[in-house]
C-alpha positions in Angstrom: -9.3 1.5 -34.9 -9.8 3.7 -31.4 -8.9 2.5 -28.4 -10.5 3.3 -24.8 -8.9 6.4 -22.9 -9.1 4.1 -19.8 -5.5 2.6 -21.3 -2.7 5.5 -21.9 -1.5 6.6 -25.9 1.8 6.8 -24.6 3.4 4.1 -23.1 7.0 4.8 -23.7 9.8 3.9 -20.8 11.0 6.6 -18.9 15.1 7.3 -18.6 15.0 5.4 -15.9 13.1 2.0 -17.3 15.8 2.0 -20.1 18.6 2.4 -18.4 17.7 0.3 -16.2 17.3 -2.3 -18.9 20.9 -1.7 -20.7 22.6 -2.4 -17.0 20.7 -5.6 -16.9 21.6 -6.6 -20.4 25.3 -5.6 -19.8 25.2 -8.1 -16.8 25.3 -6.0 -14.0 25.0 -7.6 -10.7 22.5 -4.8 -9.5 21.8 -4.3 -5.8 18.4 -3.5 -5.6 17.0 -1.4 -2.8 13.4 -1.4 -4.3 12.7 -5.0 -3.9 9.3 -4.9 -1.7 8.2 -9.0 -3.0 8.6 -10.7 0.0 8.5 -13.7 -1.3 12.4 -12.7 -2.8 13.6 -10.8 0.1 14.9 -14.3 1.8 12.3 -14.9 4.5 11.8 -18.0 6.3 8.1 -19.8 5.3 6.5 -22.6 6.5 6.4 -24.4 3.4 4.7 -27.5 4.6 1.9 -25.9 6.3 0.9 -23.5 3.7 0.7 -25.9 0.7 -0.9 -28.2 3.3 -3.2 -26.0 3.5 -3.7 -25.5 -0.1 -4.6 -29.0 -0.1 -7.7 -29.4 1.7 -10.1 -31.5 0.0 -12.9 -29.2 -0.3 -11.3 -26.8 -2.5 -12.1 -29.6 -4.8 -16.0 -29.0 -5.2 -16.7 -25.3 -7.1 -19.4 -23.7 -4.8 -19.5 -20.6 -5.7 -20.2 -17.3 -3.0 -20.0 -13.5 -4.3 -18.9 -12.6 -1.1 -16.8 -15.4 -0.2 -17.0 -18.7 1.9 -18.3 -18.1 5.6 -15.2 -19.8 7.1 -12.6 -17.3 5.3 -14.7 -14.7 6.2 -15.2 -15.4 9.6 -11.3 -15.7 9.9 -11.2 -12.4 8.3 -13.5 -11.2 11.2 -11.6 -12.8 13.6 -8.6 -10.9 12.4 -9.9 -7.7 13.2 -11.3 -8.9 16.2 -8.2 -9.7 17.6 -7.2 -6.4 16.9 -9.6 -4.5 19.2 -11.8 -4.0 16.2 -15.5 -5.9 16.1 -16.2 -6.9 12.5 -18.9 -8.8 11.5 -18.4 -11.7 8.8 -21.7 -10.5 7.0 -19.3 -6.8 6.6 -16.8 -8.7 4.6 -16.1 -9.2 1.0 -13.2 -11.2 -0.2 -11.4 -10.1 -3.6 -8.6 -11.5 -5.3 -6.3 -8.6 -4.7 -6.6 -4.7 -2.8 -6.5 -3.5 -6.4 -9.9 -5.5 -7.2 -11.2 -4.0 -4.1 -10.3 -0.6 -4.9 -12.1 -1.2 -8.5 -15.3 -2.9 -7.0 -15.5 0.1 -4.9 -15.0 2.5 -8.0 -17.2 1.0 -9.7 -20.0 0.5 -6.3 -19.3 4.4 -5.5 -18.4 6.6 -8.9 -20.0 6.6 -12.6 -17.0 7.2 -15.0 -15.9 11.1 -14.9 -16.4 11.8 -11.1 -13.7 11.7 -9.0 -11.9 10.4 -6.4 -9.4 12.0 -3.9 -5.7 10.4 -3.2 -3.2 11.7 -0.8 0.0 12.9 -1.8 2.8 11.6 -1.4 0.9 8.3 -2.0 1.5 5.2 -3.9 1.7 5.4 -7.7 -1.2 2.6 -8.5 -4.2 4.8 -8.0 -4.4 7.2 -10.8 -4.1 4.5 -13.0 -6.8 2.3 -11.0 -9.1 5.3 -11.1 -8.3 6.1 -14.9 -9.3 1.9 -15.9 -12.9 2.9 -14.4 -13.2 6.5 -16.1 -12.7 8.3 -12.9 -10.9 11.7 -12.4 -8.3 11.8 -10.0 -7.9 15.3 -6.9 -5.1 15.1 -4.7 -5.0 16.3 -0.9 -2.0 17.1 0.9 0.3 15.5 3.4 2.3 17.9 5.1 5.8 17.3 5.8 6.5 18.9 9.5 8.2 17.0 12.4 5.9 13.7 11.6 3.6 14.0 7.9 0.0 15.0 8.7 -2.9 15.7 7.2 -3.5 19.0 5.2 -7.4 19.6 6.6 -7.5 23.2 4.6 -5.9 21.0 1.5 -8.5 18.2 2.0 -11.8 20.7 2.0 -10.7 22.2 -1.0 -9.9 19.2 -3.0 -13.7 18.0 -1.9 -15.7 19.3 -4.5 -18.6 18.2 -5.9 -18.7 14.9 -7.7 -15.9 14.1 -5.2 -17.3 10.5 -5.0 -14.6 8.7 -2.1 -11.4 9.9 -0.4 -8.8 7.3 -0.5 -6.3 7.0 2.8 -3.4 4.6 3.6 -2.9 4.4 7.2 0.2 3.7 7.3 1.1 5.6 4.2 3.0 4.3 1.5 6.1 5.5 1.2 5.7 7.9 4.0 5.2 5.2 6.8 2.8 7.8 8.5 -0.6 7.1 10.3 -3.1 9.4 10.8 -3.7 10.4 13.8 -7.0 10.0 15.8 -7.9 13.3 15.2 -7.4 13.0 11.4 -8.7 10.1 11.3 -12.3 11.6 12.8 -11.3 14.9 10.7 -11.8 13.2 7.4 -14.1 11.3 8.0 -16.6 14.0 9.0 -15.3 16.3 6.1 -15.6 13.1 3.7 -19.3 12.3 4.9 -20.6 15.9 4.5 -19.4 15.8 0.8 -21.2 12.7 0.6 -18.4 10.7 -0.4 -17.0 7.3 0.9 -13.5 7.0 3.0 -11.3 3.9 1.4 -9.1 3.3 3.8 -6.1 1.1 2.5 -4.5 -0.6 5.5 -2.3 -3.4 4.0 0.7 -2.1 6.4 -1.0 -1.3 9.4 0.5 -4.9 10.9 4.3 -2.8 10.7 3.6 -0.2 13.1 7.0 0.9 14.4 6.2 0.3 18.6 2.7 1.9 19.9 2.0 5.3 19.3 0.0 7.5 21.5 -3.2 8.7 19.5 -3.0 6.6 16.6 -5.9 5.8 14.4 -7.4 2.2 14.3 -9.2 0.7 11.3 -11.3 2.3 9.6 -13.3 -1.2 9.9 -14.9 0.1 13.5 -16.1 3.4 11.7 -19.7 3.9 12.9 -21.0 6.7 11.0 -21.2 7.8 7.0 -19.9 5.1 4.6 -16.3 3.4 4.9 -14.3 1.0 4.0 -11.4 -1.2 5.3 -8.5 -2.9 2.6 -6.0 -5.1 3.3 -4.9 -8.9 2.2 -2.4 -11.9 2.4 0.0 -9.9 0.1 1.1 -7.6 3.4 -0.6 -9.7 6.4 0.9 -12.8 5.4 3.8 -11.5 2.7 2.0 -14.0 0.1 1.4 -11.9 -2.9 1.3 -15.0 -5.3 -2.3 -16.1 -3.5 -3.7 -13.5 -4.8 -6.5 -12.7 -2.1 -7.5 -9.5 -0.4 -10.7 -8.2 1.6 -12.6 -5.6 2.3 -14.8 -4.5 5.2 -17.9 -2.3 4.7 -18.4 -0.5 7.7 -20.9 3.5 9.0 -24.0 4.0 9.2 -25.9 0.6 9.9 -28.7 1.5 6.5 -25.6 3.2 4.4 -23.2 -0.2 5.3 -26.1 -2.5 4.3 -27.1 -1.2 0.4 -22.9 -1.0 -0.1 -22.8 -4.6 0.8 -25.8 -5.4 -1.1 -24.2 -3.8 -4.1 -21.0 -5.0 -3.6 -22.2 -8.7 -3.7 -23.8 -7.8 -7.0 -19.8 -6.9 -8.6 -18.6 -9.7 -7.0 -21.3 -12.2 -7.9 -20.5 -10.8 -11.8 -17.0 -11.6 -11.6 -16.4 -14.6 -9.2 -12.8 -14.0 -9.1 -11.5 -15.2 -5.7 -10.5 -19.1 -6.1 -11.3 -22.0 -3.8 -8.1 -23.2 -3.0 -6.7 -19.9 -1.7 -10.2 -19.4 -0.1 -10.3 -22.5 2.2 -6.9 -22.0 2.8 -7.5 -18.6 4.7 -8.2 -19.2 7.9 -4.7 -21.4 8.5 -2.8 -18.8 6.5 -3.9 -16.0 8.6 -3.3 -17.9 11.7 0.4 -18.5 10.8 1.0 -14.4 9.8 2.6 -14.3 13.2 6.0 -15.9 12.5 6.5 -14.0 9.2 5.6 -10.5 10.4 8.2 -11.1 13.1 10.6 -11.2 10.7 10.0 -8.2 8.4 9.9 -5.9 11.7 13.5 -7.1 12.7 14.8 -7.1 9.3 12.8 -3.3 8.9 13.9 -2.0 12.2 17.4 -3.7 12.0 18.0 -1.7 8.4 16.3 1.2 9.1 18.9 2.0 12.0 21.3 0.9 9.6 20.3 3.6 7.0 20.3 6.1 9.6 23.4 6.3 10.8 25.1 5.5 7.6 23.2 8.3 5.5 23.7 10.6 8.3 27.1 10.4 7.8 26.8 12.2 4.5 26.3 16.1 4.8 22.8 17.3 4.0 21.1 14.1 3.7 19.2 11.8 6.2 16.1 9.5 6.6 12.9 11.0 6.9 10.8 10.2 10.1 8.0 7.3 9.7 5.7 5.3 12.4 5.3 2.0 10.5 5.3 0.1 6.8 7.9 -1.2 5.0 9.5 1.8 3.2 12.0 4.6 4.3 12.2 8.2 2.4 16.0 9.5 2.2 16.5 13.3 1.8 19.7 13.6 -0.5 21.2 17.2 -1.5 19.5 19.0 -4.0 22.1 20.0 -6.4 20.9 17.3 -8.5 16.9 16.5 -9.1 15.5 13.2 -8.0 15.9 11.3 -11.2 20.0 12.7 -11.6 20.6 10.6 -8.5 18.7 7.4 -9.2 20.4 7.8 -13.0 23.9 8.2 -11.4 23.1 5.7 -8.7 22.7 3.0 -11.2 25.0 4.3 -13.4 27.9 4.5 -11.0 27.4 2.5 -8.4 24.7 -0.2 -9.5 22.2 1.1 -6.7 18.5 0.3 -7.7 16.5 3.3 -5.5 13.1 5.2 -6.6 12.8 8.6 -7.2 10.8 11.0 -4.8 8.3 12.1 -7.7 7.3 8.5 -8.3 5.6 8.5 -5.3 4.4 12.1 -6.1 6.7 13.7 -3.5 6.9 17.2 -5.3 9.8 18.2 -3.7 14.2 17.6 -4.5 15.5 16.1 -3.6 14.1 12.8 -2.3 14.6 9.0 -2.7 12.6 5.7 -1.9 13.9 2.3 -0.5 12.6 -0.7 0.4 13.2 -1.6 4.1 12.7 -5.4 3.0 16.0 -6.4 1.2 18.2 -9.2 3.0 20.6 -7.5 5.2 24.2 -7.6 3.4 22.5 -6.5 -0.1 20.8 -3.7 1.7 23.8 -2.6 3.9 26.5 -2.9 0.7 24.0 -0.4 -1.1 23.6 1.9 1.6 27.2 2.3 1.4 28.1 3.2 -2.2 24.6 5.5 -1.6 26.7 7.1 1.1 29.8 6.9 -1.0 28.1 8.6 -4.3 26.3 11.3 -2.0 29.5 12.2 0.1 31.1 12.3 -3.4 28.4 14.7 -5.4 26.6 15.9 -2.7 29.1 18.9 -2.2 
């Protein structure tokens, strides 16, 4: 018997995964700085009002729209709109998750062995995305100078042909970056003359840290070439469990309308978005307020926290970031990325991720979660410090 490629031959744990695993067995009360489910992180929901709203009556009656009901996608519109960005409900496709967006769009934009561009650092998800639809996977650079920016030499060069879409995450993921205007205009002129497709995957851009001068807006008010806008409840609302995410088509007016025509052909093949969650959208959305008031206190009250705590310990500190939900600590590199998080959990019961995980090619860097509930997160910045102070000489 032969399997597809599409799924990896080996699928072994890493030293991590099973060490990981023996600490849990052994009954270790772990403090984990990589918790990013909100749903777990301790947040206050309103309960009532959202299975209220999973009640309506009409998620009763099965009426099935590839694109989506006109009221949840007029909410979606509305979202934007009260953003500064116009979006029109026609330009929106609801999907049961970002992932399922990022695979409609494979499959809409790339026949199996061309090949889409990621940044790097970047979140781990997308090479295996892209492998699941046959794709190859380039890589273009974010530079790490006073703030991460785009590598524009690094980006041209990756563009070669059967380069089919150039993926972005604005902010980044786990480098809290957003492009800039500039960049933002940059690659999407470099990506259109290559004739490929900017993704842009804007799940965090609701955790900007304050306003920044010169920032990039969605990707939903693009005008020209092809692009498209990602996002969902998981982030907006921090309701992961619903399982419902969007996208917007937006460009060139003829480009944006075959990409929506095609796109309601993959989604009228799979039907995947359910009713309930569906219906429920527009009150869902309009109660995101109250809950992304919480993660920025929580964020920006542990972010200071980690600052001045790691900076304690020579030769490490937090990296710089504008937004999201994630911080990158810079430890010293006298041991490699996965020595610390093996001698973090090993000695101190400190869940963090390594710097390579996220394709940060560098030692020696580490990943946390901005999310956990205050004592957890501050107890494990500590023994960080502690274990750093201790083998960081």
């Amino acid at each position: 018997m032969r399997f597809s490629s599409r799924t990896p031959d080996d699928r072994a744990p890493n030293r991590f995964a099973v060490k990981l695993a023996e600490r849990r067995a052994a009954g270790a009360a772990l403090l984990d700085l990589t918790e990013s489910n909100p749903t777990r992180a301790g947040f206050e929901y309103d309960g009532v009002g959202i299975l209220a709203a999973l009640a309506d009556p009409r998620a009763l009656r099965y009426e099935p729209a590839a694109a989506g009901p006109a009221a949840a996608r007029e909410a979606v519109a509305e979202y934007y709109r009260e953003g500064g960005v116009r979006v029109e409900p026609r330009d929106v496709l609801l999907t049961a998750s970002t992932s399922e967006a990022y695979s409609w769009l494979f499959k809409l934009l790339a026949a199996p062995g061309e090949r889409v561009l990621i940044p790097r650092p970047s979140y781990p998800l997308f090479d295996s995305l892209a492998a699941l639809e046959g794709l190859e996977v380039g890589t273009y650079a974010l530079l790490r100078e006073d703030r991460w920016r785009l590598d524009a030499e690094d980006l041209r060069a990756a563009l070669e042909p059967g380069t089919r879409a150039v993926v972005t995450v604005n902010p980044n993921n786990p480098t809290g970056s957003f492009l800039s205007a500039e960049e933002a205009r940059l690659l999407a002129d470099v990506a259109s003359r290559a004739g490929a497709a900017v993704l842009s995957d804007e799940v965090f851009s609701d955790f900007a840290y304050g306003v920044g001068a010169g920032r990039a807006g969605s990707f939903a008010a693009a005008e020209d070439g092809l692009a498209f806008a990602l996002s969902g409840l998981s982030k907006v609302c921090g309701l992961p469990q619903l399982k419902l995410g969007w996208l917007v088509v937006a460009g060139d007016a003829a480009l944006r309308r075959e990409a929506r025509e095609r796109l309601e052909l993959v989604a009228d093949t799979f039907l995947s978005v359910n009713t309930p969650v569906a219906v429920a959208l527009p009150r869902l959305l309009a109660g995101r307020r109250a809950f992304q008031d919480q993660v920025r206190g929580r964020v920006g009250r542990n972010r200071a926290f980690l600052a001045e705590t790691l900076g304690r310990a020579a030769g490490s500190r937090v990296l710089p970031a504008e937004g999201g939900w994630y911080a990158i600590l810079e430890v010293p590199d006298n041991l490699t990325d996965e020595e610390w998080v093996l001698a973090l959990l090993e000695r101190s019961d400190v869940l963090v991720h390594p710097g390579y995980f996220f394709g940060i090619e560098e030692e020696a860097f580490l990943v946390a979660s901005l999310l956990p509930p205050e004592p957890t997160f501050r107890e494990g910045v500590e023994r960080l410090r502690a274990l750093v102070s201790e083998r960081g000489e």
